[in-house]
N, C-alpha and C positions, 0 to 999 in steps of 0.2 A: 446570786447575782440577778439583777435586773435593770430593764432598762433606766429606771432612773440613779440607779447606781452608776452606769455607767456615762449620766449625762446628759440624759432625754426625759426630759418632765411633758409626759403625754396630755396627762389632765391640766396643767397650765397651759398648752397648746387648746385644749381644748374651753378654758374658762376665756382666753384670747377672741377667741372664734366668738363666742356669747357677748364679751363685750366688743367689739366692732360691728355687729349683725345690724344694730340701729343708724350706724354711720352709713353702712353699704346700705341699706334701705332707700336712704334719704338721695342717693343716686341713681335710683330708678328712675328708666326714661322708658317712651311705650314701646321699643323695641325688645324690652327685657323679658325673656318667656322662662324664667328659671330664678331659683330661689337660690343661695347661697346655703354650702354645703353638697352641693352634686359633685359629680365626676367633672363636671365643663359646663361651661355658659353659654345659655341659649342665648341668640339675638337674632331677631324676625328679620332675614334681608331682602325686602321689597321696599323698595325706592320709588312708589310710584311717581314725584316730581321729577326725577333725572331723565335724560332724554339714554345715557349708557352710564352706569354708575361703575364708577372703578373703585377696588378698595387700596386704601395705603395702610400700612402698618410701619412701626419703628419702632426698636428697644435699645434703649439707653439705663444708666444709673448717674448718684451726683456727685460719683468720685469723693475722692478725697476733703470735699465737703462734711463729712461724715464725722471725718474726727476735729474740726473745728466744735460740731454739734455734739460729740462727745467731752471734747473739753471743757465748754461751757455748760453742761448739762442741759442742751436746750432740746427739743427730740420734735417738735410740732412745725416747723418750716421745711424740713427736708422731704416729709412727702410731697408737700405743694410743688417743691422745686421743681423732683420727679415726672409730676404729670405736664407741670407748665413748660420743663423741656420739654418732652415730648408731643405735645399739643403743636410750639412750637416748629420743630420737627416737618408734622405732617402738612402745617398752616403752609409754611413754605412750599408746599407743593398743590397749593390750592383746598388742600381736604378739611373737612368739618370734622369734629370726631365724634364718633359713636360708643368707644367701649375702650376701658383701661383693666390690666391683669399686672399685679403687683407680685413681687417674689422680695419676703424680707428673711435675713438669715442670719445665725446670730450665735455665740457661742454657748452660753446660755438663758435663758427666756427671759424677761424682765417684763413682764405682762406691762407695765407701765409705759416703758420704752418703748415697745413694740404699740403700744396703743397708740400714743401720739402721735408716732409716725405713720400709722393708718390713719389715722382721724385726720392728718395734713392730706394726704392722700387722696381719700375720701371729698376731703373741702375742694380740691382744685379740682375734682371732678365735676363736684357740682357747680361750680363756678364756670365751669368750659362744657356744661352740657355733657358730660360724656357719664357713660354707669361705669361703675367699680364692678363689673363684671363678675370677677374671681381674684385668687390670687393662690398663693404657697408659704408658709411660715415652715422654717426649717431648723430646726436646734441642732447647729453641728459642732460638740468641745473638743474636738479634732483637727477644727479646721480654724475656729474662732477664739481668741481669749476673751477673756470674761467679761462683759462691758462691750464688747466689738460687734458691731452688723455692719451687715450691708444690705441696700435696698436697690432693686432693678424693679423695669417695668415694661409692659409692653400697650402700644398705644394703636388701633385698629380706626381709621376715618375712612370718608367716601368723599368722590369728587365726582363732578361729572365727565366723561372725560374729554369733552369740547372744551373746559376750562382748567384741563392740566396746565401748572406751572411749573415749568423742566427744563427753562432756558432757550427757550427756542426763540419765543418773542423777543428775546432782548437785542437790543440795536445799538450800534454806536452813535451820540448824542443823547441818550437815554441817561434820565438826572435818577443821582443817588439819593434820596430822601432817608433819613435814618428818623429812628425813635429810641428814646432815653431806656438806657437797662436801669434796674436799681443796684447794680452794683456788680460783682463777678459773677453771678449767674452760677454754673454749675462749674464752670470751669477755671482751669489754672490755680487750684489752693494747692496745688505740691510746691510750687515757686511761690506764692504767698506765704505759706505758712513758712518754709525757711528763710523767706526774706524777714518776715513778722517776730517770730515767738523769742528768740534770740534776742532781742531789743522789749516788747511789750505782752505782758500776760492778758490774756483772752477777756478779763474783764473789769481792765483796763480804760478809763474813760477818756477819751481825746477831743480835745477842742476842737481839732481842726473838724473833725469828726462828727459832734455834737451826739456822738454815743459811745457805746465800748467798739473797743475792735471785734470782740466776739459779733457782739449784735451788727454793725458792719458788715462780719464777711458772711452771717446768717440769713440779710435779706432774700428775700425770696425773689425767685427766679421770674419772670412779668411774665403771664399770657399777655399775646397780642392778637386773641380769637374776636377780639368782642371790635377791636382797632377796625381789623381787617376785614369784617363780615361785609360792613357796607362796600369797603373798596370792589372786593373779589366780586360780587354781586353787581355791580357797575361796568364790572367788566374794565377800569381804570390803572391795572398794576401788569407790568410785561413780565415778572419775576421778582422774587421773595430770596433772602439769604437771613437765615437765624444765624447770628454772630453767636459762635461756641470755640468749642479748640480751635486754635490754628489763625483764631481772630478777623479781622475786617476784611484782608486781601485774603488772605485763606481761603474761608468760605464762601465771598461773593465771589471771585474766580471761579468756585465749581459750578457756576450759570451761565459761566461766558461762552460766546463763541468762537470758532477759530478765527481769529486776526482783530480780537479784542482783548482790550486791557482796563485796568481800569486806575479813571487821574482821581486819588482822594485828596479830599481838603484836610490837610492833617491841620488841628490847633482852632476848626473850624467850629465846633460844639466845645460846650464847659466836661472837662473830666473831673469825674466825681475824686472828690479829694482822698479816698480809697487808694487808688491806684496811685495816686501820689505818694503817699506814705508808703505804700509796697515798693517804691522805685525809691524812695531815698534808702528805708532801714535796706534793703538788699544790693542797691547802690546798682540796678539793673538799666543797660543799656535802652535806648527808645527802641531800634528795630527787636530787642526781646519783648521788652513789653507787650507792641503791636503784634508781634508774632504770638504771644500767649494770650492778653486780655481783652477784652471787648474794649475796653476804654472808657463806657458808658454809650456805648450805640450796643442795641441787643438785636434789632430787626431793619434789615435795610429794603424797602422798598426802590425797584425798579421801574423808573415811569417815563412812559415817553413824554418829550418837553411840552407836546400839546396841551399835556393832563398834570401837568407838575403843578402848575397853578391851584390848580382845582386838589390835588392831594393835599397839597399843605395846606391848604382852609379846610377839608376836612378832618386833618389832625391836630391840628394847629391844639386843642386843646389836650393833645395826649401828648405834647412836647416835641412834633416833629422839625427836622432841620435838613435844611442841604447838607449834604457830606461830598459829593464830589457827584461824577457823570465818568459813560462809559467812553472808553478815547479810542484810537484804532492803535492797533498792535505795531 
């Protein structure tokens, strides 16, 4: 007996490692003091612009997203989604990012699979500035059937922390400004996919649509680092809510203060025709939907009415809209 007998293909883990090493390269930023392949990732932390640099971190994965991109055999949008949640994530809290650690795991190794979904990975790093730091490739036939991974991540940024965004600024009269997702994001495919597959096979082409369903609920996840830079830099936004589980009231609530609430303009922005066809084939109620889907608002900007003017001319070309304002409880 040996390990690959019983499972574990060590030299495909390691032909893996040879083909990604040009991707992770290409995410070098000049913080980076370490080559891929060490124990851990060095990264130089002197911030000499910050006046108190605080670091943020968060680790998320893209759910059940996963076997939609199994189904369709598509493997190169779900790492994107991965980092652009998590960039996400930390944006809301004011932070830039510096460095992502990827953990893919898998039953067993499909160098293929695994590479695409590095190489997505890898892309949205360097799209958002951040280095591919490290990561973990795990081949477990214990744990995973054949064809099955899953992919986590962890996402490390810096703020300054005069410009922490934690809810504190946010006031009542404060306008909700939203910006367009491309579709569900990372979340809610467990209630899609049984609304979905029962009615339409994944590669499946729909008018309403003007693609398959697969490629639909495949889009990839929108950073809004590149949106936000200017704003946060202006000093213009009282608070940030990445719309994920738990959807609109969900997660901007978790900014609120006590004896706030918040009046949203339901019906006020176009809902991507997606989420329409998830509510007829599943035949789901509106308070489920808002309670599971984005709707097509991914990032809600908090602004006081002074500056709501001046936001929505600065996004105006990234598809921002009123969605509501904060009311009193």
């Amino acid at each position: 007996m040996d390990y690959k007998s019983a499972g574990v293909d060590i030299e495909a883990g390691e032909a893996l490692v040879d083909d990604i090493k040009p991707f992770v390269k290409a995410t070098r930023t000049p913080g980076v003091l370490s080559e891929i392949g060490l124990f851990g990732g060095f990264f130089d932390a002197r911030f000499p612009t910050l006046e108190h640099p605080v670091l943020v971190a968060s680790t998320d994965g893209v759910g059940t997203k996963l076997n939609v991109a199994i189904m369709a055999e598509k493997h190169d949008t779900v790492g994107q989604c991965l980092v652009n949640h998590c960039v996400n994530d930390i944006l809301a809290c004011g932070a830039r990012p510096l460095f992502f650690l990827d953990y893919f795991a898998t039953g067993r190794l499909e160098r293929g699979v695994a590479r695409d979904v590095i190489k997505g990975i890898a892309e949205a790093c360097g799209q958002n500035g951040a280095a591919l730091l490290g990561g973990e490739t795990a081949e477990m036939p214990s744990l995973y059937k054949d064809g099955d991974y899953d992919v986590a991540g962890t996402i490390v940024g810096v703020v300054d922390k005069p410009k922490i965004l934690n809810g504190s600024r946010v006031a009542v009269g404060d306008v909700l400004i939203g910006l367009p997702s491309t579709g569900l994001h990372t979340n809610g495919f467990s209630l899609a996919r049984a609304a979905l597959f029962p009615t339409y096979r994944v590669d499946q082409y729909v008018d309403a649509l003007g693609t398959t369903v697969g490629d639909a609920l495949l889009a990839v996840h929108r950073s809004y680092l590149r949106v936000m830079e200017p704003l946060l830099d202006a000093g213009l936004l009282s608070g940030l809510s990445h719309i994920t589980g738990g959807g609109i009231v969900g997660n901007t609530s978790r900014i609120l203060q006590p004896g706030q609430a918040l009046d949203i303009q339901w019906g006020s922005w176009l809902t991507p025709e997606i989420f329409r066809l998830i509510q007829h084939a599943g035949n789901i109620a509106d308070d489920e939907m808002r309670h599971v889907f984005n709707l097509g608002v991914g990032m809600i900007m908090v602004v006081h009415p002074d500056n709501a003017d001046d936001v929505l001319r600065r996004t105006q070309s990234a598809g921002s809209f009123v969605v509501g304002r904060v009311a009193s409880a």
